[in-house]
Every structure is written in C-alpha cells, then in structure tokens.
C-alpha positions, 0 to 999 in steps of 0.5 A: 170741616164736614166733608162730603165723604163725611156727610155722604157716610152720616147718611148711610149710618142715618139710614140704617139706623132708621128701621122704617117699620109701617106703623101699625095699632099696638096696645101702648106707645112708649115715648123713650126719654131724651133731650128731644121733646120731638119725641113727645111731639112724635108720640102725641101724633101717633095717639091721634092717628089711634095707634095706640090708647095709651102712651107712657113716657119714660126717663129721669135726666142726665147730664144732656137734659138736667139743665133743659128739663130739671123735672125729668124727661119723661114729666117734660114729655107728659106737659108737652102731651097736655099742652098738645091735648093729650088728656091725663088719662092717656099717659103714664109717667116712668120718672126712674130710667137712665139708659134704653135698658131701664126705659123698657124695663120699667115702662113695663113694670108701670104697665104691668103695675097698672093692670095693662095687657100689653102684646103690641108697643110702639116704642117712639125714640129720636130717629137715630135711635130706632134700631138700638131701641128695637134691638133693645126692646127685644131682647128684654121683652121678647113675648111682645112685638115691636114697632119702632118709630120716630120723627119723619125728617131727613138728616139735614132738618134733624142737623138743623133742629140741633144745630150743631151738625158735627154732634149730631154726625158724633151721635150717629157714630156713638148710636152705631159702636153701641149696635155692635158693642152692647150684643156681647154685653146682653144689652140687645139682640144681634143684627146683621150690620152691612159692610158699607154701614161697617165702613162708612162707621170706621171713616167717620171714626178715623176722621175724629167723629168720637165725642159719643163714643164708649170706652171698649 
C-alpha cells in the first residue's frame, strides 16, 4: 500500500530531479538509452522543433531491455526515430554503453570520430533521470554546455506509462542515493540537495521503497 505521505515525497523527489532547463538549439541531441522508447519519442520531437540537426542514440542492454530490445536500446531508438520519420542521415548509433558515464563518454568519441563540432547538447533522458544525467554530463564533458530535457508528463501519467506505481517510487529512490553517492565515486558533479528532498528521500527508504538501491 502507497500512502499519501508516500506519493506526496515521490512528488518531491519527481520534481527535483526534473531539472526544468528551457529548451534551446545545441549542436546534437543525445538520446540516453533505457527501457523507455518515450525517450526516443522525446528526441525525435526535439529534432522537429530544430533544436538540434543531429541525434545520436546511445546504449547496449541490461538486464531491464534484453528481453524487450535484444537489438540494443540505442538500434531500438534509431528504428522507432525511422518509423516517426526521422531520416538515416540524422542519427548516429553508439551500441557499447552500459551505464550514463559510457553513454556520455562514448556518444562523444562517436561525434568527435565523425568529424562533429560539438559546443552545445541536449542530453534527452527518462524524467527521473535529468538531473543525474546533467550531473553526469558535466563532470565528464565540462568544455560544453548542458541542456537537460525529457518527456513533459506528470508523475501519475509517467506511474501509468509503467504501470507499477511502487517501481517507479523505488526508481526515484534509486535516482536519488546515486545523486549523493556517485560525487564521492567522481561519477558527477556535486549539487546542492534540499533538506526536504533529503527527508522526503530517507521516508520513502524507511518505509521499504529499496528495490533500486545500490550497496554503500
């Protein structure tokens, strides 16, 4: 049973890792691979309001996409882009990465391998994931800047899209140790987390929302 001290902390947790960046023109659009294919959605809709010329999808599979995209998440990405009209001269394909760290690191090396300037990006994640893929994104590539974006919906139509409400309130706990765990590791930058992020966090932990959580 979800309470509403529990849906009223998901919310807050929601909201901040939402980063609520204006969108803006980059150079490339970086669709961040996942079990998601509204990422690739969010992407190809981007490209159509000309924010940027060039997307590349990145991602291999994990234990969450195997069975639903044995071709890889970023391959899966790239024919949902074709489907919606996307054409083949607008996408790259990085099929190695495993975690956000190899999505940023790579996406880059296939960019730079292609011959593409690249100050700006527009990093297109799921929208619990925005502020850990900027965070991500910065401390990797510090030399360009960061546009974070994802699907617009609300909390409850993202808990309807998957359909199991409690995973997606452990999945927001999970997004929200990595935030403070993964500055100390050098994964990301620091930022500055609110004490009622931090408490509503440690509520939703107490009251057994840990399936995504990481050994410390």
């Amino acid at each position: 049973m979800i309470s509403a001290q529990d849906w009223s902390d998901a919310h807050r947790l929601w909201d901040f890792q939402r980063m609520g960046h204006e969108e803006r023109p980059c150079s490339v659009g970086i669709g961040l691979g996942s079990h998601d294919l509204g990422v690739a959605d969010a992407t190809v809709g981007l490209y159509r309001r000309g924010m940027f010329p060039l997307m590349v999808f990145t991602g291999a599979t994990s234990r969450t996409t195997e069975g639903r995209m044995p071709r890889g998440e970023a391959e899966h990405y790239r024919e949902r882009a074709l489907e919606l009209g996307v054409p083949e001269s607008a996408i790259l394909v990085e099929p190695h990465a495993r975690n956000t760290g190899e999505n940023i690191r790579f996406s880059r090396s296939v960019l730079h391998d292609h011959g593409v300037h690249v100050s700006s990006i527009l990093l297109i994640s799921k929208p619990y994931e925005e502020r850990r893929a900027y965070a991500t994104a910065r401390k990797l590539w510090p030399d360009v800047d960061v546009v974070s974006a994802s699907t617009n919906m609300r909390l409850e139509e993202y808990v309807d899209s998957i359909g199991d409400a409690r995973l997606v309130l452990d999945m927001l706990v999970g997004a929200q140790q990595r935030l403070l765990v993964y500055p100390e590791r050098g994964f990301t930058i620091a930022q500055e987390i609110p004490e009622d992020v931090l408490g509503a966090y440690e509520r939703l932990r107490q009251a057994g929302f840990v399936s995504r959580l990481m050994a410390e």
